[in-house]
VEXNUMAR-444821 format. One record per residue (C-alpha): residue number from 1; residue in three letters; x, y, z. Coordinates in steps of 0.5 Angstrom, whole numbers, plus 500, padded with zeros to 3 digits. Example, Ala and Ser with C-alpha at 12.3 -4.5 7.8 and 13.67 -1.06 7.14 Angstrom:
  num  residu   xx   yy   zz
    1     ala  525  491  516
    2     ser  527  498  514
//
This chain:
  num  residu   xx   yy   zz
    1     unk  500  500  500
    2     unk  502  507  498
    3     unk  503  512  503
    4     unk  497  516  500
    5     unk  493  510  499
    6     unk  486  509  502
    7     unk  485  503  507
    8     unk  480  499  508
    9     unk  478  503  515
   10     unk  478  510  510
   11     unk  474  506  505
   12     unk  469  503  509
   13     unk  468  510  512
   14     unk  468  515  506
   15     unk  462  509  503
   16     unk  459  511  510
   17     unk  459  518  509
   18     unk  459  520  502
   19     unk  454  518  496
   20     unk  456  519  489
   21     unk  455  524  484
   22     unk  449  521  480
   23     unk  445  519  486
   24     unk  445  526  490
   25     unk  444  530  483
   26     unk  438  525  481
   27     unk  436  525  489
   28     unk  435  534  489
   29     unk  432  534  482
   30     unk  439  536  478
   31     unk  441  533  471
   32     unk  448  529  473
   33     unk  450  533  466
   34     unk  449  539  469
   35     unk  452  538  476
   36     unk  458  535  472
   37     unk  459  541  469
   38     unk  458  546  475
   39     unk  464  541  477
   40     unk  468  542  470
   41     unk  467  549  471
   42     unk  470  549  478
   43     unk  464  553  480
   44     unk  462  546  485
   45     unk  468  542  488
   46     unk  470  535  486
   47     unk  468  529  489
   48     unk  472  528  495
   49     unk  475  521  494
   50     unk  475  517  489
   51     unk  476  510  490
   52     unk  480  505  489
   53     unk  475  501  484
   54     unk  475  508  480
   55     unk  467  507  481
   56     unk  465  511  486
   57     unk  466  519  487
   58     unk  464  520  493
   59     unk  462  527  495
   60     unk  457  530  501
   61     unk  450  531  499
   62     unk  450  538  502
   63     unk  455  540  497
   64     unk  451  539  491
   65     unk  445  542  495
   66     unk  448  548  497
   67     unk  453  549  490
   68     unk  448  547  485
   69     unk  443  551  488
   70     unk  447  557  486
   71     unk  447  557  479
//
């Protein structure tokens, strides 16, 4: 394992606590699309982890909330 490397404790706590992208735009009625480009544009923050499997970008629900909501 590498020092920047997640371990299973980080991973297992990062699945606990953040959802994906997709999940949280669909859930607040926004257009993974458009949320994406918020991101692209750096008018949004990435997602916080991106896990090992590269499957799930993980980020706090109450970014997308708050940020996409200032368009």
């Amino acid at each position: 394992m590498t020092e920047d490397a997640l371990s299973d404790a980080d991973i297992a706590c990062v699945r606990a606590n953040y959802r994906s992208l997709a999940d949280v735009s669909c859930e607040h009625g926004d257009r993974l699309e458009d949320v994406q480009a918020l991101v692209r544009e750096r008018r949004l923050p990435g997602p916080s982890y991106v896990l090992p499997d590269g499957t799930l970008r993980s980020v706090s629900p109450e970014t997308i909330v708050s940020g996409s909501r200032g368009r």
